[in-house]
C-alpha positions, 0 to 999 in steps of 0.5 A, a space after each residue: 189395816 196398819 199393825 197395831 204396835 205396842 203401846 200402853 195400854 193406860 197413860 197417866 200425863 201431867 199438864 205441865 208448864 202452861 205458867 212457865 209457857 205463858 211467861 216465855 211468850 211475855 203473856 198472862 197467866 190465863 193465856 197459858 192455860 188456855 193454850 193448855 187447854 187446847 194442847 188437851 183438846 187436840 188429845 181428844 182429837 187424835 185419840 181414836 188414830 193413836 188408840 188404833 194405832 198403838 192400842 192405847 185406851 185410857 188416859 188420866 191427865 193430872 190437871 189440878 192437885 190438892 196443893 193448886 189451891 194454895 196458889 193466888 186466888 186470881 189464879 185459881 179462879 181462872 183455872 176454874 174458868 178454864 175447866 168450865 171451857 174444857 168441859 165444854 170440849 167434852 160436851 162438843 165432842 158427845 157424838 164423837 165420845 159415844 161412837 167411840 165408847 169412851 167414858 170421861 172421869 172425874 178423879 179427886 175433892 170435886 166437893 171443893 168445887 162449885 156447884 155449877 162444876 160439880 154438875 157439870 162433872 156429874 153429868 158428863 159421868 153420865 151420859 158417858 158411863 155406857 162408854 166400854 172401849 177406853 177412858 179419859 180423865 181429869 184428876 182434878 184436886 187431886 192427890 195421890 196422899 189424898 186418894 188413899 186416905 179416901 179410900 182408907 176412911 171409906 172401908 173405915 165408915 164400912 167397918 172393915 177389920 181387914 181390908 184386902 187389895 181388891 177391897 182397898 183399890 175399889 175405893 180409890 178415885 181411879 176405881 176400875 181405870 187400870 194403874 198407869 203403864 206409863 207416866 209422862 212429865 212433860 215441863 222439865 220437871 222429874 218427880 212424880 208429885 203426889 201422882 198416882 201413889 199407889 197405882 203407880 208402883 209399876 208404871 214406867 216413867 219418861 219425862 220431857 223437857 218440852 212445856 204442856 202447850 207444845 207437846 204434840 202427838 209426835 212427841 207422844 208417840 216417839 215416847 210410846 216407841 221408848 216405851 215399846 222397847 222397855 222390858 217391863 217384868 213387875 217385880 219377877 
């Protein structure tokens, strides 16, 4: 058996650059989220080598923010297409999800989706929430200002006086998905972008010039070798 090395245990990761890609290689919008989308399926494909290889179980890919909306509405209604035809990855690969005891997640507004969507993200939550050994999710009009202020009017309709940590992170979307040890920014860009504001206190951080449809397993795992390296002390 190869040795395990020392990887994150759970990764958070931008899907980054799919306009930018597009607009390199002279095609639409559309095209570059397609070609992202299939960068995501390749995630799945090579999941179980890296979790085996580096021990590497969760993954919270950031895929739509609360601010995406305001982009052009031609735009929008593609990445929504788009969604619809990455949920279709995930109900292909159900035998595949299951042997592997993987649950897959939605995080983030799904009310401001339609409800064709929402159904679909409702029951891939289903009939994967047996899964043990690891989880994938898409933040999905997400927000990491937006989390917390869910979390917050949550214990408010409970009528909390004092609210404690514990009580405080079961209420945000990533509820029982341990925080990041890693972040990773593909695109170029070197902010975290109203991602993961609470849970990522501790996460260390890498960012990559190359855009979301070229980033590959070997580009991940050369930054989980970076990561390897890093002594991480959480404040001690």
């Amino acid at each position: 058996m190869t040795e395990k090395k020392r990887g994150p245990e759970t990764v958070a990761i931008f899907m980054d650059g799919n306009r930018r890609w597009a607009r390199r290689q002279s095609l639409s919008i559309l095209a570059g989220y397609m070609a992202g989308k299939k960068t995501f399926h390749n995630f799945i494909n090579f999941y179980s080598e890296v979790r085996e290889q580096w021990g590497t179980k969760n993954y919270i890919f950031y895929a739509f923010s609360t601010e995406n909306w305001q982009r052009p509405k031609i735009e929008v209604k593609s990445i929504m297409s788009v969604f619809d035809k990455a949920f279709d990855i995930f109900e292909d690969a159900l035998p595949f999800l299951h042997k592997e005891s993987i649950h897959i997640r939605f995080l983030g507004e799904r009310n401001k989706f339609s409800s064709h969507l929402q159904r679909r993200m409702t029951e891939l939550e289903r009939i994967t929430r047996s899964g043990t050994r690891g989880v994938i999710a898409l933040a999905i009009s997400y927000g990491g200002r937006a989390d917390i202020l869910h979390a917050c009017n949550a214990l408010v309709q409970e009528g909390k006086k004092t609210i404690l940590t514990e009580d405080f992170e079961n209420k945000l979307w990533t509820a029982g998905i341990p925080d990041p040890d890693l972040i990773i920014r593909p695109g170029g860009e070197k902010r975290l972008s109203n991602f993961l504001t609470w849970q990522s206190t501790y996460s260390e951080l890498a960012f990559s010039d190359t855009l979301w449809p070229d980033f590959t397993q070997t580009e991940l795992e050369t930054i989980f070798t970076d990561y390897a390296s890093r002594e991480r002390r959480h404040g001690e």
